[in-house]
Every structure is written in C-alpha cells, then in structure tokens.
N, C-alpha and C positions, 0 to 999 in steps of 0.2 A: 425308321421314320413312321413305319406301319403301326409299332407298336405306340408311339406318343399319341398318333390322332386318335386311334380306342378311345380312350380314357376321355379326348375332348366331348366324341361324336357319345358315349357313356353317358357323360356329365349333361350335357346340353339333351340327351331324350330324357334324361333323370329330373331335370328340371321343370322342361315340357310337360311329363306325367300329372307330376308335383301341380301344377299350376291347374292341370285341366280338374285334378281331384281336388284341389281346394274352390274351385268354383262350382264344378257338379254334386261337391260337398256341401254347399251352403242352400237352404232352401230358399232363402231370397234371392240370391243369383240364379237358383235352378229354374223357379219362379218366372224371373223376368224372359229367361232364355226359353221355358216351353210354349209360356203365353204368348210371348214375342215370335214367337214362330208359326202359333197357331193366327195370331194379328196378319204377320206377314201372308201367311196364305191366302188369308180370306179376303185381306188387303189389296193383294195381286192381279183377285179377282174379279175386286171390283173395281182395278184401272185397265182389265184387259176389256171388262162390257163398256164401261167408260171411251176407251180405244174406238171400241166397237162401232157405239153409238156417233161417237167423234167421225170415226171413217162414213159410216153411213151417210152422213148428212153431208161429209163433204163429196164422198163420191157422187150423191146424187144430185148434192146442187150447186158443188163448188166452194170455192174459200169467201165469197162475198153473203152466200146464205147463212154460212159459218160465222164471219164477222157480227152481221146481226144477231144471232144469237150471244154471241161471247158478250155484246153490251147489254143484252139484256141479262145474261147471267152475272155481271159485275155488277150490276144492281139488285139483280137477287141476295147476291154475297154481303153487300154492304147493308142493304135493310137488316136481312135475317138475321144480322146480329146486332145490331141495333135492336129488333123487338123482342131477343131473348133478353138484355137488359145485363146480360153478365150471371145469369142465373144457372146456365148448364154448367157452368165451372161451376159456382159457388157451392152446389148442390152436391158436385162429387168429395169437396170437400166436406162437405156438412153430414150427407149419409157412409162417409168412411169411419165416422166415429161410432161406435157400436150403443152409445147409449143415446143415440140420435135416430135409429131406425127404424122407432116405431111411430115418429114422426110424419105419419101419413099426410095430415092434413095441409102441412106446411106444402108437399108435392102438389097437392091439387091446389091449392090457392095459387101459386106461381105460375102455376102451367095456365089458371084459368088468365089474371093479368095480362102473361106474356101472349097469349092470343091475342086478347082484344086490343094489347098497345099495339102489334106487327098489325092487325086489319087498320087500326087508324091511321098507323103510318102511310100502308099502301091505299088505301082511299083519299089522301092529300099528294100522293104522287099520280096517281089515278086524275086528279081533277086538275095536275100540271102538265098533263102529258103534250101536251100540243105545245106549251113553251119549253118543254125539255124536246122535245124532237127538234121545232122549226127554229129556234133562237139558243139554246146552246151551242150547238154545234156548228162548226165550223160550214160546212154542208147541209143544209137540210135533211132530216133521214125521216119524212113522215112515212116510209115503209116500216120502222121499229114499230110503229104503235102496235098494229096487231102482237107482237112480241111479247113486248109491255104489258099488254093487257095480261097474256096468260101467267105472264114471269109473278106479277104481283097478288095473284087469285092462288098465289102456290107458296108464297112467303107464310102465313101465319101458320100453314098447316109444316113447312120446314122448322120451324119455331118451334111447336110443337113435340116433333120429333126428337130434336137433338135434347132436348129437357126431359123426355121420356128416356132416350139414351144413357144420358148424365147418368142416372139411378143404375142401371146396369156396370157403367162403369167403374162408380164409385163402390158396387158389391163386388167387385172382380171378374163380373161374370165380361170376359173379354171378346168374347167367340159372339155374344147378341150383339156386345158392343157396335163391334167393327162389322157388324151384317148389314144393323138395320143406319148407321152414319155414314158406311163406305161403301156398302155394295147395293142393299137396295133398292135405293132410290134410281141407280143408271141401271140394275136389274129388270125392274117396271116400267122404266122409261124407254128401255128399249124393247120390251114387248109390246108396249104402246105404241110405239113411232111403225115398228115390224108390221101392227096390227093397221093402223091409220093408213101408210104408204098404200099399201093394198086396194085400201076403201077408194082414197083419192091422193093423188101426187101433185101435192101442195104445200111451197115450203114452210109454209105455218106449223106444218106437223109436226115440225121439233120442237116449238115451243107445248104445244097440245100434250104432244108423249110426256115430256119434262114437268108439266102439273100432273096428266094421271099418276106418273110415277110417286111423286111425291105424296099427293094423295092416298094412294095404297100404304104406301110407306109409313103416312104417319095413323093409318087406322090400323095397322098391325102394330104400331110402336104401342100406340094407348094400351090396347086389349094386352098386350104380353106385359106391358108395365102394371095394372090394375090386379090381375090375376095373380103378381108375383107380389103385391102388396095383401091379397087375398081381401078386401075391402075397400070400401072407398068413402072418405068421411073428408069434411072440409073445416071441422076445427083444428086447431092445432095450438099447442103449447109454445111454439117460437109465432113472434110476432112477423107476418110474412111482408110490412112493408117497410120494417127496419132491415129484414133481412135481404129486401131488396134495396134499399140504400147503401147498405155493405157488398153486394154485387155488383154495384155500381162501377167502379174504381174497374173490376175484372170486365164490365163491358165495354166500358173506354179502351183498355187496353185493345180485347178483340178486338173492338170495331176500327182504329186504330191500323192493327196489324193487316183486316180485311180493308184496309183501305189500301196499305202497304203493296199486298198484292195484285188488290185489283184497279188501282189508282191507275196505274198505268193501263190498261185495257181502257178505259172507260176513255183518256186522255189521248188516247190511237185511235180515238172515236170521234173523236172533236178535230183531229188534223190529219189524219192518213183515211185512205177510203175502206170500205168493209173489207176486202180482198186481203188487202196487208195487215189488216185487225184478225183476222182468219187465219195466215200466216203465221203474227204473233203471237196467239194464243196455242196452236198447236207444237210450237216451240217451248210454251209453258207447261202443257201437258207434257209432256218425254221429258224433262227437266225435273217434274214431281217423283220422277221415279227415285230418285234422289233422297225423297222425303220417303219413303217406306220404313225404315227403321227406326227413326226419329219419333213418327208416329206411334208406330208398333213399342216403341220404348215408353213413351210419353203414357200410351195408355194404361200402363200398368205402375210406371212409377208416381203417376200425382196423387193416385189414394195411399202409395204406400209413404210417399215424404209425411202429407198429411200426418198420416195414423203417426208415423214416427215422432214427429216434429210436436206433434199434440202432447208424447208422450215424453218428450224431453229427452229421447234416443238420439243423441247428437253423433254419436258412431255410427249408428247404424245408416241413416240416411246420409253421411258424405260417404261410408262405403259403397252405400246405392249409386249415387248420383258418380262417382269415378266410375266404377264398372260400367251403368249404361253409354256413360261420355267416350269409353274405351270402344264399347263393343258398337256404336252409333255409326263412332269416325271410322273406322277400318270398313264396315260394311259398305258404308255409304262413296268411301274413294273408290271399291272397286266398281261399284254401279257408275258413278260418273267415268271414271276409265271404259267402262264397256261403252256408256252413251256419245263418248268423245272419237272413240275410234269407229262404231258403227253410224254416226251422226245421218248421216245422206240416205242411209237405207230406212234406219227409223222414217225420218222424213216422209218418204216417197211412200210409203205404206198408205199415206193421207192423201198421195196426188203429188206427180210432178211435178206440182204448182208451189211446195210446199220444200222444196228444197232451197233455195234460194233465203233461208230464212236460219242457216247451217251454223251464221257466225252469229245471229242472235243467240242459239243454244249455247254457244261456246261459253258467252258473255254468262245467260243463267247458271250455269252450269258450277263459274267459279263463284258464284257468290254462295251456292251451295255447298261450296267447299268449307269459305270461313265458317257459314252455319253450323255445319256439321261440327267444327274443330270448337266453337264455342260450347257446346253442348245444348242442354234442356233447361235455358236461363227461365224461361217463361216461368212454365211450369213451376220449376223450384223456386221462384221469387212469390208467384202468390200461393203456393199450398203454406209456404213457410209465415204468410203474413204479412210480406214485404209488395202488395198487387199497386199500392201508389208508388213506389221508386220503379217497379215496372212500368207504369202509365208513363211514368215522365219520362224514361229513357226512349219510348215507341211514338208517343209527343213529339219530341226533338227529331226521333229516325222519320215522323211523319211529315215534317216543317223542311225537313233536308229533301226526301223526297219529293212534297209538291213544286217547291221550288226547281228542284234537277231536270224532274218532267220537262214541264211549263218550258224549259228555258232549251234541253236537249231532243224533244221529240220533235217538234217544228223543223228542227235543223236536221238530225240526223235518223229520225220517224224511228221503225224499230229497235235500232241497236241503241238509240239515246232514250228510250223509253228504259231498255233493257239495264242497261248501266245506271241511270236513277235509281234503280228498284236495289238497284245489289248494291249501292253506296250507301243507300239509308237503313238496306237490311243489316248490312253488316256491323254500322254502327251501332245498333241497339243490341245487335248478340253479344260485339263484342266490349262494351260500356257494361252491359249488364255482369255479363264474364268478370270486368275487372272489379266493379263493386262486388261481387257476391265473394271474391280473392279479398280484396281487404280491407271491407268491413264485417264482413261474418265469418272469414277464412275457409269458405268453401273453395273447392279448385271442383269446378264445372267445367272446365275445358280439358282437354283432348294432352295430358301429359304419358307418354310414352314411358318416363322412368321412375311413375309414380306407382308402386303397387297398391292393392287392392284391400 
C-alpha cells in the first residue's frame, strides 16, 4: 500500500512545484504577487493607524462621538467623489499609455477644475447646513455642524489628493500609491488628533485632526507629483473638458458605489441614534479587512488591463484577471474566516459597547464573500471601455439599495441597514460577472478548475 501512495503524494508535490514555477515564471503574475504584497503591507498599515485613530476617539469619547463623526465622514466620501468628476480613474487610464506621458498639462488642468468644482460643491452644503442637521434627520443633530464645518474645508484638498495619486498609480509606482491614498492621510490625522487631545479635550478634535491630516497629505501629494513630472505647464495637447466628459460615466459609477457604501451610514443617521451609528461603522471597519487584496490587486491590475486592452493583448489580460480572481478569493476567505471566529474580540478592542453589533459583521462579512468570488468587475469593465454598462449595473445596485435601506433600517436599524448594503452589492458584482462571461467571454469570477 506504502509503495502506491509514493507515486500519488510524488505526482501531487510534482504538480505543486510545476504550478508555483509557472507563476513565479511569469513576470506579470510575479509582478502582481511582489506589488501586491508590497500594497498589502503598507495597506495594513494604514488600517492599523486607521484602527488606531478609530480606538482613540472611541475610547475617549464613546460610540455616540464616533457616530457623529462616521456622518460627517459619509459625507466626506460622497462629495469627494463627486468633485473628482471620475478623473482619478480616467487619468490612470490615460497616463498607462506611454505616448500619453508627456501630457503634463492635461494633469494640471483637471486637478485645477477638480478643486474649484469639490470647493463649490462644499460651499452649497455649507450654506444647507442647518436644513441638513435640523430637518433631515429624523432627530435633530445640530451637534454635527461643528463636524460639518471641518469635514467639508477638507473635501477639495482630498480631491486633490487622490488625482495626484491617480499619476503614481497609473506609473506603477504602487508603494507612493498606497502611502499617500491609504495610509496618510489616518497617519497625519492621528498625529493631529495625538497633538490637539493634549492642547484641549474636546470632541471636535476628531473632525480638526481629519482636516490637518488631509491637509498635509495633499501638500505632500502635489510637491512629489510636480517633481516627478519635473515641470509644471498648463497647456496640453488633449482637450481637458472633453476629457472630462469622458470621465464622467467612471464618476457616476464611483459616486454611485460611494453611495453604496455609505448610503447606509448616513441612513443610521436619520433613524437610529449616534451610538448605534458608532457601533455600525466600527463593524464596517474590521469587515474592510476583507478588502485588502482586492485593493492591493486592483491597484496594479487597471493600468495593466488598460496598457493590455489598448494593445489588443486579449490573452494576456484574461490571463491577468483569472490569476488575480484566483489569488483575490482564497486570500480573502481566509481573512473572513479569521474575522468570523475572532469576531467579539476584534469588537471589544473599540469598547464593550461595541460588541453587541457581532451579527451585524456576520451579515458584512458575507457579502464580502460574493465580492470576492465575483472578482475585479469594476475595474476591468472600465479600463476595457465598457464604464457605461458599469454605471448601469451600480444604477440599479443603487435603486435596489435605497429602496432596502428606507424600508429595512427603521424596522431592523443595523442589521437591515447591513443586509440592504450586501443585496445591492452583490447584485452589481455579480450582474457585472455575468455580462463580462457572455458578452466579452471574460470569466472574472472565482473558477477553481479553470487554469491559468
């Protein structure tokens, strides 16, 4: 008997070898696997100050100073892409192509746009603030203003930011990427909040820390994007408000998507009290850990479908998009596995108070499951050209979602917040999944006996 299994347990490490050398053989797979790692780290490290910053504010002032903050940040989220316009994508797509890089001017024209539309935006929220506190909401919440106020003096300079980002992106350079979009902005924010606490212990200081950070953030974004352009010139060869009407379409989507996620925050804000908005967002946070590989994949594969796709490499980028969908899903089950069985202790790291909110994570948790098993729809639907069948699938996931809210948070406060968000998420991953299966015969999802 001894001598039959050999040969199996032979075959099967023969195999094994075979597989790891045909991937550590390919420079695009090696590619996605060193960046994505160097992503993941830096990644990590910027939801451990994130953590951080999060534990702070709630140790010292509780889940109801928390709540107010999380509505002021789901307003952050929903402006700030709304006054990038769809331009940080467009942009990585655009500077991936190499006879498009010396395209300065087009950077500075968009970036200057995308400024002043995010300031005019937040100067008409600005001059609604008192009907968005005392008549939206379910409860009067005229404590957010002060919040408000800081949240929206930090919008045009986040704008800013991530379009200074874009450029790094779309160069490969993954390591500024993911410093100055993930880590930081909660890096400066929590040496701000550290530095403020000090001065005076006043719960405003989280929204105060959360502008200088970003602040910093985006005058370091400029200066390292300027330098790495080695000039700075405002003509440009692409017409930059055609090119922003072709952006368009990618900021629907985002904005769209950032509704997705923060629709519900903002909707926990209108019928549950801050405390339980506090609750439900630190359930959101440990449920993102979920998203690290997703990200970390995403960012290295939209400039490369692009460059692919531009060049008519129809192999190459569905060999791309299998491998990352492979290597997305299996990372990401076992973080959700660790998040499911540690659930209560993550929790409790935030407070006590913060446990009681265990079957909420359960609910996030699977909707990050189908995420994952769909793959990186987004992404490869608009590097490839296709960003309006994207809008319309995230359209309908958003119609399905206001509706679910509206009708499940009242009755069942968090956990029907929670289940809206994953029923209209799911639908657009997994709509998109089936369009991009067969109309283009991509397989973007998560096949086990499909090699590589």
């Amino acid at each position: 008997m001894e001598l039959k299994k050999k040969p199996n347990l032979l075959s099967k490490s023969g195999f094994i070898n075979s597989r790891l050398k045909s991937v550590l053989g390919d420079s695009d797979f090696k590619e996605i696997l060193s960046k994505g790692f160097s992503y993941v780290l830096i990644r990590g490290l910027g939801i451990l100050i994130s953590y951080a910053f999060t534990v702070y504010i709630t140790k010292t002032f509780g889940a109801s100073v928390f709540g107010l903050f999380s509505i002021g940040i789901s307003i952050f989220m929903i402006v700030s892409v709304i006054g990038r316009l769809g331009l940080d994508i467009n942009l990585v797509k655009f500077f991936s192509i190499e006879d498009n890089i010396d395209d300065i001017g087009l950077f500075y024209r968009t970036l200057i746009k995308s400024f002043l539309i995010s300031s005019l935006i937040c100067v008409g929220i600005y001059l609604l603030r008192f009907y968005i506190t005392n008549d939206l909401f379910k409860v009067p919440k005229p404590e957010l203003i002060p919040y408000l106020n800081w949240i929206l003096l930090s919008i045009p300079l986040w704008s800013v930011t991530l379009i200074c980002s874009s450029v790094s992106r779309a160069q490969k350079n993954i390591k500024w990427f993911a410093f100055i979009s993930l880590v930081s902005r909660f890096l400066f924010s929590f040496i701000a909040l550290f530095i403020l606490l000090s001065l005076v212990n006043e719960p405003i200081a989280a929204a105060k820390a959360h502008f200088y950070g970003i602040l910093i953030t985006a005058i370091i974004a400029i200066i390292h994007t300027s330098i790495g352009f080695k000039k700075v010139k405002v003509k440009s060869t692409t017409n930059s408000w055609k090119f922003i009407r072709e952006s368009l379409p990618m900021m629907l989507s985002s904005s769209i998507l950032i509704f997705l996620g923060w629709m519900d925050t903002f909707v926990m804000g209108i019928y549950e009290t801050d405390h339980n908005v506090g609750v439900y967002n630190v359930c959101l946070k440990i449920a993102t850990l979920t998203s690290f590989t997703l990200l970390a994949i995403n960012s290295i594969l939209a400039p490369k479908i692009a460059k692919s796709f531009n060049e008519n490499n129809t192999q190459l980028y569905k060999k791309l998009i299998r491998f990352s969908t492979k290597l997305n899903f299996l990372v990401s089950t076992v973080v959700i596995v660790i998040i499911l069985v540690f659930n209560k202790f993550l929790l409790s790291i935030f407070g006590d108070e913060f446990v009681k909110g265990s079957v909420i994570l359960y609910v996030v948790c699977a909707g990050q499951i189908v995420n994952s098993f769909a793959g990186s729809v987004g992404i490869i639907l608009q590097m490839i050209g296709k960003q309006k069948v994207h809008q319309n699938f995230v359209l309908i996931a958003l119609g399905i979602n206001l509706v679910l809210t509206l009708i499940l948070t009242p009755i069942y406060g968090g956990i029907g917040a929670a289940s809206a968000t994953v029923v209209s998420m799911a639908f657009w991953n997994l709509a998109s999944a089936i369009y991009l299966k067969k109309k283009l015969n991509i397989t973007s999802y998560y096949n086990p006996f499909k090699s590589n």
